[in-house]
C-alpha positions as CSV (number, residue, x, y, z in Angstrom):
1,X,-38.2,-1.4,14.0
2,X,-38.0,1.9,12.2
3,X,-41.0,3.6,10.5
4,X,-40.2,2.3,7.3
5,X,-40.0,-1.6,8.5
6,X,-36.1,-1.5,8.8
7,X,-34.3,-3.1,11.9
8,X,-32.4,0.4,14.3
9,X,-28.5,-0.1,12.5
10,X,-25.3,-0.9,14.8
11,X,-24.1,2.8,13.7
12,X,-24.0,5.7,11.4
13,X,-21.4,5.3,8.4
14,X,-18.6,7.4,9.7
15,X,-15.7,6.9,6.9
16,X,-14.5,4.7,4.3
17,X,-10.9,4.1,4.9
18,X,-8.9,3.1,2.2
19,X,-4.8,1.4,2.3
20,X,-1.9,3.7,0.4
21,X,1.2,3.7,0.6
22,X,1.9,7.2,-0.5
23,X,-0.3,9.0,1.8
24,X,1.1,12.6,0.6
25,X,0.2,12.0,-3.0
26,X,-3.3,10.1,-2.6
27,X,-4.3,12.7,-0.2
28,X,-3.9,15.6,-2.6
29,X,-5.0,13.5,-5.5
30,X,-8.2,13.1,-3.6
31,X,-8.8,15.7,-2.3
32,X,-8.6,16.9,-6.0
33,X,-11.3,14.3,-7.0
34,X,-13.3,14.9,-4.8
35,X,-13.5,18.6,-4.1
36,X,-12.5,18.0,-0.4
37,X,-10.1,19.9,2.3
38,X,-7.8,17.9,4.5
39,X,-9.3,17.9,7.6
40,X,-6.6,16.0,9.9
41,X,-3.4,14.4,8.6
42,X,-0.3,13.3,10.7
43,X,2.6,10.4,9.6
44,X,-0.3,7.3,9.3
45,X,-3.3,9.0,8.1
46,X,-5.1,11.9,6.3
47,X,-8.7,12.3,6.3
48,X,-10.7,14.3,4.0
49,X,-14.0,15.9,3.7
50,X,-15.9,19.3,4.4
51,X,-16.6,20.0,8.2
52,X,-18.9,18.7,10.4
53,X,-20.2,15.9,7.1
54,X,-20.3,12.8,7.4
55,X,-18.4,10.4,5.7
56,X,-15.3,11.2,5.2
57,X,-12.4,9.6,3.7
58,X,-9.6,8.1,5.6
59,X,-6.6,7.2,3.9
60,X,-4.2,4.8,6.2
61,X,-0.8,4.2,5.1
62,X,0.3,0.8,5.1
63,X,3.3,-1.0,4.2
64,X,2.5,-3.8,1.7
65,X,1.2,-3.1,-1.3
66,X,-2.2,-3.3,-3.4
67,X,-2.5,-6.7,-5.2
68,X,-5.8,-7.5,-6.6
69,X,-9.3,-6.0,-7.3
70,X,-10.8,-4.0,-4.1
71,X,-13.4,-5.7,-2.7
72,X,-15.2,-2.5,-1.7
73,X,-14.8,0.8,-4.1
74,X,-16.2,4.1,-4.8
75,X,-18.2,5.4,-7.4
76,X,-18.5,8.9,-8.3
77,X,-21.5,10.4,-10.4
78,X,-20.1,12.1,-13.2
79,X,-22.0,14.0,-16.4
80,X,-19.3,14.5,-18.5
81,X,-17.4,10.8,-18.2
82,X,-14.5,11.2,-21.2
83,X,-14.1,15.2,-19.0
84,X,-13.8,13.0,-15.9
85,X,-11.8,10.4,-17.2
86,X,-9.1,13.1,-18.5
87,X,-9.2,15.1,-15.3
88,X,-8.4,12.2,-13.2
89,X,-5.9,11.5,-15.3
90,X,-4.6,14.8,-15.2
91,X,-4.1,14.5,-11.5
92,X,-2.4,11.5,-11.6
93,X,-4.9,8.3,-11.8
94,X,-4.8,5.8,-14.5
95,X,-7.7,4.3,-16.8
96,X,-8.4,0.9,-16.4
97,X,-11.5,-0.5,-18.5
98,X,-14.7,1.2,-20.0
99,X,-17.9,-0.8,-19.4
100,X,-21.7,-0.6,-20.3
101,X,-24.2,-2.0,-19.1
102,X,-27.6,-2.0,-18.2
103,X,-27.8,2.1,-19.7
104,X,-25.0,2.8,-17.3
105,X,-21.8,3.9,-18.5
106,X,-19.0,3.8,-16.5
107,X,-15.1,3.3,-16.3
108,X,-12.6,2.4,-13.8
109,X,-10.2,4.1,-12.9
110,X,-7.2,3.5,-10.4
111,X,-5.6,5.8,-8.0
112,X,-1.9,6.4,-8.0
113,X,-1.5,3.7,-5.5
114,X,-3.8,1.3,-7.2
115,X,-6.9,1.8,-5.6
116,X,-10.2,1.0,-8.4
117,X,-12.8,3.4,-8.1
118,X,-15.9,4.3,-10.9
119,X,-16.6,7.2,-12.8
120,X,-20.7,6.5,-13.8
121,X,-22.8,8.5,-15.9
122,X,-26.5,6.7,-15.1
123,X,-28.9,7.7,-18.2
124,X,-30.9,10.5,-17.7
């Protein structure tokens, strides 16, 4: 046990990978999101992030392609959500559905291979 009552973990989060089939164009779109450098890339995957931080984010190409709602996602923090929205637009990502709930605002948005991920403004 830990100080604070927790059980030692198996490991340290390392990455979140995520499937695409276009690795060229999901790599620079988030990259672009997210403020990141590419860090490693060759033909089956791209990893971005800043040096020596972890997580980072591994994109894998795969062959088939995205289906249904991701069971796992990512949420950024934003304060400006319609400035967000239209920058992740900009860069090639696609608006699904605006939700609020529970004082969060939040919408979400798909990558250019289909990939959902959240843009939240929390109250403050």
């Amino acid at each position: 046990m830990t100080e604070s009552g927790h059980s030692e973990g198996v490991g340290a989060l390392h990455a979140i990978v995520m499937d695409v089939n276009d690795l060229e164009t999901c790599g620079k779109f988030w990259s672009q999101v997210l403020g990141t450098d590419i860090l490693y890339q060759d033909e089956r995957y791209l990893r971005l992030g800043h040096k020596g931080e972890r997580p980072t984010l591994l994109l894998q190409r795969v062959p088939e392609r995205h289906r249904e709602k991701n069971r796992v996602h990512i949420d950024l923090d934003v304060s400006d959500l319609d400035a967000a929205v239209s920058r992740v637009q900009g860069l090639g990502g696609h608006k699904l559905r605006q939700l609020n709930e529970y004082g969060i605002e939040w919408v979400v948005m798909a990558d250019p291979d289909g990939n959902e991920f959240c843009l939240v403004k929390h109250s403050r």
